[in-house]
N, C-alpha and C positions, 0 to 999 in steps of 0.2 A: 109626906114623903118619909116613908121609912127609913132609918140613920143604916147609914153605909158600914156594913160588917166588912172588916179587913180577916181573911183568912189567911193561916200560917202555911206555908208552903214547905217549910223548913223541915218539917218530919221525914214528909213523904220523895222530899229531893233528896233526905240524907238515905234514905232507904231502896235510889234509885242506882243501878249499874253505872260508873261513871262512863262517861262517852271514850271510847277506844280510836286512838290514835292508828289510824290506817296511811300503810305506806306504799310508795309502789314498790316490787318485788315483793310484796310478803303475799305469803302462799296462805289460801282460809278455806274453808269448807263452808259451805252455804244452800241453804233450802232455795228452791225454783218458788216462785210465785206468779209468772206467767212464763208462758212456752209456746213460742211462734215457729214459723219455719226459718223468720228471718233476724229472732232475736230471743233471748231468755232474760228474763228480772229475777233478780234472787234479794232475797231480805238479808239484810246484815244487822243480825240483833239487834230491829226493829228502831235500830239509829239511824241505817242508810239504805239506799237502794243501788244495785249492783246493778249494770248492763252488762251482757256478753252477744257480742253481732258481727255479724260481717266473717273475715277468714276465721276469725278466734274461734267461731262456734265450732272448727272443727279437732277432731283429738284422735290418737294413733293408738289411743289406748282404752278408751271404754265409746260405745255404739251412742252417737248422738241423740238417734232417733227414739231412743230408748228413754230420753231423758222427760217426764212429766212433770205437772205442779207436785209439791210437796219433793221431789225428788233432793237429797245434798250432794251437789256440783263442789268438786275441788278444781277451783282457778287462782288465779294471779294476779294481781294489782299491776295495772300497766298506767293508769294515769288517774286522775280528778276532774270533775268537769263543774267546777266552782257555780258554774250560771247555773248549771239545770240542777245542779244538787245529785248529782250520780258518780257512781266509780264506775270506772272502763274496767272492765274484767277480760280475760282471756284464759277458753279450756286450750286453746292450742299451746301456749306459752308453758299451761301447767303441766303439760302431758310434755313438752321437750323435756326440761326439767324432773319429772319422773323417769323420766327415759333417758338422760344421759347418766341416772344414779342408778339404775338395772343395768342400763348396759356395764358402767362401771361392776353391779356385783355380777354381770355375766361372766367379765374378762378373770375375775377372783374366782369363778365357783366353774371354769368353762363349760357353761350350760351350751346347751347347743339349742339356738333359735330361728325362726324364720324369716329370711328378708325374700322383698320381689323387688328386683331391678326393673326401676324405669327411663334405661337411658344407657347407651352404651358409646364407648372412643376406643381407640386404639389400643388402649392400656389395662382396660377392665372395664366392668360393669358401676354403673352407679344408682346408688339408691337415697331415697325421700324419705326421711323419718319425720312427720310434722316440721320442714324444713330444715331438719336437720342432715346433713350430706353424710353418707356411710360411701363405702368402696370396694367392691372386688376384685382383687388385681387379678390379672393374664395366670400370674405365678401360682397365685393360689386355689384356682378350678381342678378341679376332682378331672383323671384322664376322662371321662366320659362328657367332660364340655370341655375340655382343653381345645385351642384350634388347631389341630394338625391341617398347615397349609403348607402346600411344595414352596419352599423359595422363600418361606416366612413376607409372601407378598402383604402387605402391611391393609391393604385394602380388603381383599379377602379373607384376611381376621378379623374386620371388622364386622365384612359380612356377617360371618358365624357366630360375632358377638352380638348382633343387632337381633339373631335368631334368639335370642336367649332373655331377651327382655321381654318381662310380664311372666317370667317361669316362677315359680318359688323354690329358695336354695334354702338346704337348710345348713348353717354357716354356725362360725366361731368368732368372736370379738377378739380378735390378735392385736387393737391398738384403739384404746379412747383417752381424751383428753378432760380435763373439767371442761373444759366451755363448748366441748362436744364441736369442734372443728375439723379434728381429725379422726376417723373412725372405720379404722380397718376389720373388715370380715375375711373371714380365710374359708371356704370348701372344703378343701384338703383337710386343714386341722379338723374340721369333723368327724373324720372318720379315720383321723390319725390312728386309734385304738383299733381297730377292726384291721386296719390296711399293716400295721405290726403285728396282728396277732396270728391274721391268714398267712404273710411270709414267714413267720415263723415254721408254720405246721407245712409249706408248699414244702416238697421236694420233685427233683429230678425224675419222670416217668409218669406225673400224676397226669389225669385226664382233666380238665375241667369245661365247665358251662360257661362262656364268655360274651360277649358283645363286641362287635364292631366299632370302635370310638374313633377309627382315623382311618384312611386311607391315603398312601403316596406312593410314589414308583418303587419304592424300594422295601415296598410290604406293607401288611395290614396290622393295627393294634389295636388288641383285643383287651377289655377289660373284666374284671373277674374279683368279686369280693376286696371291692376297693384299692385293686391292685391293676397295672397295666403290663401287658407283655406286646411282643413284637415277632411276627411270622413273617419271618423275611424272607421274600421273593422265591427264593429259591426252595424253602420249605412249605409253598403255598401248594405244589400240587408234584408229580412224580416227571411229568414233562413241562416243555416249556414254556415259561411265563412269562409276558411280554408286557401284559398291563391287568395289576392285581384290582382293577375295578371291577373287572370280569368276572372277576369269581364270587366278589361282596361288594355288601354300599353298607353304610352309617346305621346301626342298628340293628344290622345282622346278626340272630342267635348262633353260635355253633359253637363244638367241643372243640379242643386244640389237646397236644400233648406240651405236657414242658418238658425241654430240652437242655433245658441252661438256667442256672441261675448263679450273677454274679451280683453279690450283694443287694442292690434294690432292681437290678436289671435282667427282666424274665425273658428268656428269647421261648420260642412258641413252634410249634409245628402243626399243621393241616394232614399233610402228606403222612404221614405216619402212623396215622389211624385209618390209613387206605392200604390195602396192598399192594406189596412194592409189583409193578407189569412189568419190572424184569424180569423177576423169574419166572413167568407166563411166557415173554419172549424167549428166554433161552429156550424155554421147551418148546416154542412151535418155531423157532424159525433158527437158521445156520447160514454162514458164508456161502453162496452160491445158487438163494435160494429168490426168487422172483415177486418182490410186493407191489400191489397195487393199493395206491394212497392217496388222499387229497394234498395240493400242496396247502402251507399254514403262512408260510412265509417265506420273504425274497430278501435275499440280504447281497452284498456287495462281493460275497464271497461262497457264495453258492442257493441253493432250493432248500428249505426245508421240508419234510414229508409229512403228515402225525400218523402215527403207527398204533395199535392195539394200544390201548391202557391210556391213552394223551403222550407216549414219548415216542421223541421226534426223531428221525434222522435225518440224515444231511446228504445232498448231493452237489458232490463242491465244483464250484464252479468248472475246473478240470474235467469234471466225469458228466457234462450236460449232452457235449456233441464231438464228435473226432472233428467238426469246425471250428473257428475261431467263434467264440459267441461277445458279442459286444454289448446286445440288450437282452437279456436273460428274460424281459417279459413280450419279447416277440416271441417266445416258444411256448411259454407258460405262465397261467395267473393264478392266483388266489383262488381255490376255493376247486381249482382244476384236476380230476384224478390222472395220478402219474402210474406208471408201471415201471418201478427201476430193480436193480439187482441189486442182493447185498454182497458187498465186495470188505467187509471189515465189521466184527461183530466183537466189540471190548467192553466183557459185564463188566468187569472190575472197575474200569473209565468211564460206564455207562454212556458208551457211544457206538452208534451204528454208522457205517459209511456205506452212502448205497452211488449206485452208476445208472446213468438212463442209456447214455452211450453204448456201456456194454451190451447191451441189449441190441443193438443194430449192427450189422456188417460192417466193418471199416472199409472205405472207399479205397482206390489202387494210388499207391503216393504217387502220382502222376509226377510231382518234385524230386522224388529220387530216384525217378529213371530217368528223368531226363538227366540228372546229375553222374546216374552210371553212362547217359551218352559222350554225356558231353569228356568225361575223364576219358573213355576209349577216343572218340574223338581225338584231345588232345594227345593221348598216347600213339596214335597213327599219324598222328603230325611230328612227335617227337621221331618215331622210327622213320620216318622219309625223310627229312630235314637228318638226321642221322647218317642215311645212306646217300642222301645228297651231298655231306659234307666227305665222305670215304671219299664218293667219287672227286671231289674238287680235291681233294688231298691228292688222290694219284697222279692227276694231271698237274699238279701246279710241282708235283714231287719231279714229274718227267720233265716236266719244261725247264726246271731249273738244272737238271741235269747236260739238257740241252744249250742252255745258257753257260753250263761251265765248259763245255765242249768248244762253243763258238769263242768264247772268250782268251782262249790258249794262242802262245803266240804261233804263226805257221814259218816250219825251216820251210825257204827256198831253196828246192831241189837243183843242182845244177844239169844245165840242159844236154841232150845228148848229143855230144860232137858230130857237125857233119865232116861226111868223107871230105870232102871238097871244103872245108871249111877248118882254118885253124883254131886252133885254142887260144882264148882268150888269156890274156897274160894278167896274173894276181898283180896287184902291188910290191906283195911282199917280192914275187917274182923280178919286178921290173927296178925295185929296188937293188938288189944284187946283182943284177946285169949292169 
């Protein structure tokens, strides 16, 4: 038996890399040695072997599938697995981590980047960065996703916010923290520079090419190089407007003029890039002149007609029927051609007052003749009762005259002596005999 040769180990262990102390959170770079669908081995200078599986395999910042043998994976130390001899690795943990330090030089360099919201509440939009939670609030959407809802119904905002996930924004970092908790996106701040630079150059008369971003009762708002303006109601068309959905929906192109501008708030006009069908009306028509029209509308207070151009007149309730009218749609409906008179023509007011009335014979006031009856009437009652009272005057005039005749006292005549008969002797007589 050959004598046992002891070999020195000692050169070639001093010539080796000492063994590196691996921790969890330390961030390493590492070659792939297998690549599954449901896991990756990577070599850790040939000391240890790395697992990355399960959600870890996934990352918001380089293409998974992308990843082959020989490929170097930057992950993260999340634990030790003493039994099998492996470090638990995670690209998902590494790519948060990358990305709450971009996003950080986002907020310092305001780069402008892309999020997609997947998930929206009443308050804003929410987004997934490899677990880490970002935010869009209400406040900070560009007018072209703003919600214009009538009544700020809190449900219906949501609707239009629920519309908007899976869109891509492209957004500003207005708020991150280290440990990537809080993480505010802003819309608006992205186009802060364009949307200052266009109201700078906007003035008063300009035309522009706009978009539709909201519709409510009280006008439509148009966006236009990151700026929003508002056509209200009344500048939407040259007659009248009752419900501005009629005319547009959400995403309608059209020009508009601006009309106003007070510091960031554009008012907008429609109607002014139309010609004004007043002064087409002044020339074709005058006080006393005969239209036929459809009615548009029934209001409490009379008919409306629409006239050449969409402007309306009015036939008030007064000027329907020389009757009392009580339901205005037992005579006429919507949509019904009328023939009324113009009885008031005020370009300046831009008001027409028309009469359908006028147009018919007024019936005979049956009311005030009998009213002139009835006065003669009483007038010929007044004059008989008059000369009935004369006459009772005369008679009660004579009777009483009569009455002071009877009433007087009567001398007793003394009687005439008969021949043969003496005279009656006075007292005074018998007295002095």
């Amino acid at each position: 038996m050959a004598p046992t040769v002891e070999k020195d180990f000692g050169p070639i262990v001093s010539e080796m890399e000492p063994i590196k102390k691996i921790s969890v959170g330390d961030v390493v770079r590492w070659r792939a040695i297998l690549v599954t669908d449901r896991m990756i081995l990577v070599d850790i200078d040939g000391q240890f072997t790395g697992i990355i599986s399960g959600s870890h395999l996934h990352s918001s910042l380089e293409d998974v599938s992308q990843i082959t043998v020989g490929s170097e994976i930057e992950s993260i130390v999340i634990e030790e697995d003493e039994e099998a001899g492996l470090i638990i690795l995670s690209l998902r943990k590494a790519s948060q981590a990358r990305l709450i330090e971009r996003l950080h030089q986002n907020f310092d360099t305001k780069e402008i980047i892309t999020v997609i919201p997947n998930e929206a509440n009443k308050g804003g939009l929410l987004i997934d960065l490899d677990g880490i939670k970002g935010f869009i609030p209400v406040s900070q959407l560009t007018p072209m996703n703003y919600p214009r809802v009538e009544g700020a119904n809190t449900e219906k905002i949501l609707e239009h916010l629920r519309g908007l996930v899976g869109k891509p924004f492209k957004v500003r970092v207005i708020n991150v923290d280290d440990n990537g908790r809080k993480i505010i996106f802003s819309e608006k701040a992205a186009i802060e520079e364009q949307r200052m630079t266009a109201l700078s150059k906007l003035k008063v008369g300009d035309t522009v090419d706009g978009v539709v971003s909201g519709i409510l009762t009280y006008g439509l708002f148009v966006t236009f190089e990151g700026l929003e303006g508002l056509v209200h109601v009344s500048e939407i068309d040259w007659g009248h407007v009752s419900d501005p959905s009629k005319f547009a929906k959400v995403g309608d192109h059209m020009k508009v003029q601006v009309i106003g501008i007070e510091q960031e708030k554009i008012s907008l006009s429609i109607k002014r890039l139309k010609k004004n069908p007043w002064d087409d009306l002044a020339e074709r028509y005058k006080e006393g002149d005969v239209v036929k029209a459809p009615v548009v509308k029934i209001s409490q207070f009379g008919i409306f007609l629409e006239l050449a151009g969409g402007v309306n007149g009015l036939v008030h309730l007064s000027e329907i029927s020389h009757e009392p009218v009580e339901n205005m749609e037992d005579i006429v409906r919507i949509g019904d051609e009328v023939e009324a008179k113009i009885i008031a023509f005020d370009l300046s007011a831009k008001r027409i007052g028309l009469s359908m009335k006028a147009l018919v014979e007024a019936p005979e006031d049956t009311s005030q003749t009998a009213a002139e009856e009835t006065i003669k009437e009483q007038k010929s009652e007044i004059e008989a009762e008059g000369e009935s009272a004369k006459i009772t005057t005369t008679k009660r005039t004579k009777s009483k005259k009569s009455e002071q005749k009877t009433d007087e006292p009567i001398q007793e005549q003394p009687r005439a002596a008969n021949e043969n008969e003496a005279p009656s002797e006075t007292p005074e007589q018998a007295k002095a005999a």
